[in-house]
N, C-alpha and C positions, 0 to 999 in steps of 0.2 A: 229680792234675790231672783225670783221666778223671770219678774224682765230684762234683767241681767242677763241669765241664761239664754233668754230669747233674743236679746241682742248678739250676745256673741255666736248662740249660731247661725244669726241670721248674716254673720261675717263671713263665717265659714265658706267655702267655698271647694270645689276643684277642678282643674283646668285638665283639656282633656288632649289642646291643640300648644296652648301656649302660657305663658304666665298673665295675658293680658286678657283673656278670653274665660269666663268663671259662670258657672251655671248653680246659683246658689239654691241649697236648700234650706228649709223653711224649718221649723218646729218640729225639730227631729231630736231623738237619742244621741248623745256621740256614737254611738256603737253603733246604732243602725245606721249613721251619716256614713260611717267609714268600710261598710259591708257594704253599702248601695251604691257609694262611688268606686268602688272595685269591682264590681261586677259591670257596670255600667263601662268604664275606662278599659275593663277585657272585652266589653263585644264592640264597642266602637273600634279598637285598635285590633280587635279581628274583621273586621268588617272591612278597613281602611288598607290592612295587609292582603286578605283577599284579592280588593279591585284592582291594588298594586299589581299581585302576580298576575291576574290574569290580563291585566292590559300589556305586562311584559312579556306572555308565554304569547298572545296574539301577535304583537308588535314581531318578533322572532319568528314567526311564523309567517305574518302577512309580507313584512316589511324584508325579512332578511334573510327568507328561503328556506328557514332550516324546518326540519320534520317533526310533528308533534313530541313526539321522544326527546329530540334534539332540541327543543325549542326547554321543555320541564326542567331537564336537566342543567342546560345556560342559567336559567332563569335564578337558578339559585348561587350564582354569581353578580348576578348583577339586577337592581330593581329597579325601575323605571317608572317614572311620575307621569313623564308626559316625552311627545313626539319629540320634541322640538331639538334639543342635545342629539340627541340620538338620530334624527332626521340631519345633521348639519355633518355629523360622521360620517355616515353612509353618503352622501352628498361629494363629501372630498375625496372619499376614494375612489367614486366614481369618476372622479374629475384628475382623479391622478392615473386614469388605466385599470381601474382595478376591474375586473370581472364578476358579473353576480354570483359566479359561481364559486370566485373566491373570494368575494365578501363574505358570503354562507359561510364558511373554510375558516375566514381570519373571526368573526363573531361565535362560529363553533370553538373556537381555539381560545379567543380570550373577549369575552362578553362584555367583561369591562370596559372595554374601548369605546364602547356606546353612551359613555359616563362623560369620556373628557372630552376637553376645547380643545377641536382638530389644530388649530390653527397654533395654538402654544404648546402641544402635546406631540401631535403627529408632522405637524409642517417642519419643523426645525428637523428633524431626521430625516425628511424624504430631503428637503434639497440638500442636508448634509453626504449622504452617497451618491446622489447626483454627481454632484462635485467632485468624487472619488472617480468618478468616469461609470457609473455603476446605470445602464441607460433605463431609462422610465420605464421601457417594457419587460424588462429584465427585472426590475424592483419590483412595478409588480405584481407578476409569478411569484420573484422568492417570496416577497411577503405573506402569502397564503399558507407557507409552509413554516417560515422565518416567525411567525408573527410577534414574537415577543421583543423584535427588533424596534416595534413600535413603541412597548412601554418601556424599553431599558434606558434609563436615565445617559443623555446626551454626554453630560459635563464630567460624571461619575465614571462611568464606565466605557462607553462608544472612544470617545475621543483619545481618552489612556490606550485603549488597546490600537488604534489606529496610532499611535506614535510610537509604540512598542513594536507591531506590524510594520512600520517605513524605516525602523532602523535594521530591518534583519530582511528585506528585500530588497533586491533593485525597482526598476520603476516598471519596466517591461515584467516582472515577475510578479507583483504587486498587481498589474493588471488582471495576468492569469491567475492568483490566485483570488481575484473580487469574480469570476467567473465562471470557478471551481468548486463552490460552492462555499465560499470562505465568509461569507456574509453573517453562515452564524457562531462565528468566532465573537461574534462583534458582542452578538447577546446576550452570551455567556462571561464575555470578558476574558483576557489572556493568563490571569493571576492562576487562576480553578486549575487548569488544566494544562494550558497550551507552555507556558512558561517552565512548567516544572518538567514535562516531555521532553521539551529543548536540552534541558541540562541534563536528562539523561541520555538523549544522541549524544551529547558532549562527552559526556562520561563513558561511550562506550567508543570514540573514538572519533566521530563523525565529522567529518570537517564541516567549515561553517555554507561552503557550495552545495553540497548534498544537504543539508539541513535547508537550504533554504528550496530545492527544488523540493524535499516532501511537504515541506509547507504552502508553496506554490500549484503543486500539482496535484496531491491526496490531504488538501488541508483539513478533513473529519477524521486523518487517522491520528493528530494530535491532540483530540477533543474527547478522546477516552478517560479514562481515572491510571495517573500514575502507576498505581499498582499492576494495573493491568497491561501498563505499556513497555512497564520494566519486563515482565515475560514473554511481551513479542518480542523486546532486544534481545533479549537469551537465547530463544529458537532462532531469530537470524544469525545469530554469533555459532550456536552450535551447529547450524549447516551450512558452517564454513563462508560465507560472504564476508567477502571483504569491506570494511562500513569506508574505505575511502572512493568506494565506485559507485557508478549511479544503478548498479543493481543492485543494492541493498535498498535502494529507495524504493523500488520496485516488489523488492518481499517482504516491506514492512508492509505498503498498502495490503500488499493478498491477504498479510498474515492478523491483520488489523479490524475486521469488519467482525461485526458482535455475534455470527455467526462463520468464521471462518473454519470453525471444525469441520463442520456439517457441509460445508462447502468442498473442502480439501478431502472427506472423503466420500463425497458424491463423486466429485472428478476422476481422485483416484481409481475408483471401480469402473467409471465411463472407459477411461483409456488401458485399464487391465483388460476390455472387453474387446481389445482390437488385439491382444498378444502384449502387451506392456509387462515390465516388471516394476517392484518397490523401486529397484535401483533406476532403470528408467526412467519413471516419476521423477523420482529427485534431484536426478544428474539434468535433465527437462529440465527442471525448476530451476536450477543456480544457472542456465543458461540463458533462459526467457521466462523469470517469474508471471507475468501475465497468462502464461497458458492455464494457471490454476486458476485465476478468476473469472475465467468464463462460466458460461452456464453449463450444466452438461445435456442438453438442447443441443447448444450449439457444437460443442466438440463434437457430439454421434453423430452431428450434419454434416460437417466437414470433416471426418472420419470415413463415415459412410461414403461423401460422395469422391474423396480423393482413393479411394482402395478400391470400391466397389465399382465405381462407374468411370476414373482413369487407371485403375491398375497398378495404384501406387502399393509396394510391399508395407505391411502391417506397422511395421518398426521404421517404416523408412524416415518418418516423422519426426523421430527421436532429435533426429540430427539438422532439422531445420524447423523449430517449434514454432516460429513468429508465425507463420500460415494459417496454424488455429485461431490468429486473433483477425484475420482479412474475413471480410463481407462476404461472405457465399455467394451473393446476389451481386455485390456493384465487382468482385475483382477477381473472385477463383474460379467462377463462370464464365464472366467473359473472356478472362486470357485463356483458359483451356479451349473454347470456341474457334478464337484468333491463331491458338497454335493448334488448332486443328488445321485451318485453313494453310497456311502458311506451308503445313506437314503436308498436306493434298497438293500443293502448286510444286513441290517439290517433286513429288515423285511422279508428277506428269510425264 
């Protein structure tokens, strides 16, 4: 009976890597066999986990810029065995244009990418926007900010919403909006978000031209949650725009950005500080909605410098708003200069 026993535990076994790999022990209790292989299987597989992190928080660090902190925090995304995967990533996007600095950027964003084969993961979407007209240097920049454009399944999601996207643009609008920053439409997909926005332009009257110009031109202001895009419809309807002009395209973007409160009354007070009233403001607004998306920087600049230093009256503004959105620098300076001169040869 006794070698019995000793036979079978000298069967016994436990594997610490593999089923095929068995470090057996000898003339043991069961109960101490199965205490000494647990304790043994937790410090080698903490041990193993260990070298893991830290050749990944190193690698993150040496290999891909990012900051000790930066590096911790990835790490616990993605675990890394050895160079080799992870060296043929960083590899392709280097050879795609990509910058170290937004390698840093796309590896701080999504870690994982250091996991898969560029070539069947990442290649089939870069030359897919290519394709789009979408140019190498232009991809990528967005990719550094885009980055999940990299892991969003091609066939599932990219593709559908690119045949969704060419039935509701022309081709010349299609352009401007791949350069509008409409790329992360792609990532998200059109179903979330973008598609159910559309039907409520529709529903609030919007023709299919002006739909396709805010899509074209302010294509993140469709990328909001429904609910919250149905209450920008409301505030354009309630100040009066009419949804069949191209100025209501223009006060959905102002009215659209996830801070547009804090924006509309920063400005408001910028231009009450030159003599403005509420009504002012508003009657401004349905005229040349862009006056409100500037910074208020900018309006005191060219506030200050059309009252203060040409003598223009307070209010005179009211009635020619588009001025607040020209260049200080490349276009309200030099013609003031110009028709200074022009004013000087005349009165010779």
């Amino acid at each position: 009976m006794a070698a019995l026993f000793n036979l079978k535990a000298g069967r016994l076994g436990y594997s610490l890597f593999s089923k095929t790999t068995r470090f057996v022990v000898g003339d043991v209790k069961p109960s101490h066999f199965t205490l000494q292989n647990e304790i043994l299987c937790r410090r080698f597989t903490s041990e193993i986990s260990e070298n893991h992190h830290d050749f990944t928080v190193n690698y993150l660090i040496n290999s891909c810029g990012l900051s000790p902190q930066g590096a911790i925090s990835a790490s616990k995304r993605v675990k890394l065995r050895s160079p080799e995967r992870a060296d043929s990533v960083l590899s392709f996007l280097r050879s795609h244009g990509v910058s170290a600095t937004n390698i840093s950027k796309i590896v701080r964003s999504c870690p994982g990418l250091l996991s898969c084969n560029p070539e069947k993961t990442l290649l089939p979407k870069i030359e897919f926007f290519v394709s789009l007209g979408v140019s190498r240097e232009d991809l990528a920049k967005t990719l550094a900010y885009e980055t999940l454009l990299l892991v969003t399944s091609l066939e599932k999601r990219i593709l559908p919403t690119c045949h969704f996207l060419r039935n509701l643009l022309s081709e010349k609008n299609f352009v401007v909006f791949l350069k509008n920053g409409g790329l992360r439409i792609f990532s998200e997909g059109h179903s979330k978000n973008v598609a159910p926005n559309i039907e409520i332009l529709r529903e609030f009257g919007m023709p299919q031209s002006c739909i396709s110009l805010l899509l074209a031109y302010f294509p993140r202001s469709l990328t909001q949650k429904p609910e919250n895009f149905a209450k920008v419809m409301d505030e354009v309807k309630q100040m009066g725009f009419d949804m069949e002009k191209s100025r209501s395209v223009a006060a959905i973007k102002a009215l659209s950005s996830g801070n547009s409160k804090s924006i509309w009354s920063r400005n408001c007070e910028a231009y009450k500080r030159w003599g403005w009233s509420e009504d002012d403001v508003l009657s401004t607004f349905k005229r040349f909605p862009r006056c409100m998306t500037k910074s208020e920087k900018k309006i005191m600049q060219v506030m200050d410098f059309l009252v203060n230093k040409m003598g223009w009256p307070q209010r005179s503004i009211v009635k020619c708003p588009t001025i607040v959105s020209y260049s200080l620098e490349k276009r309200i300076i030099p013609r003031e200069i110009l028709l200074g001169e022009v004013c000087g040869r005349i009165n010779r």
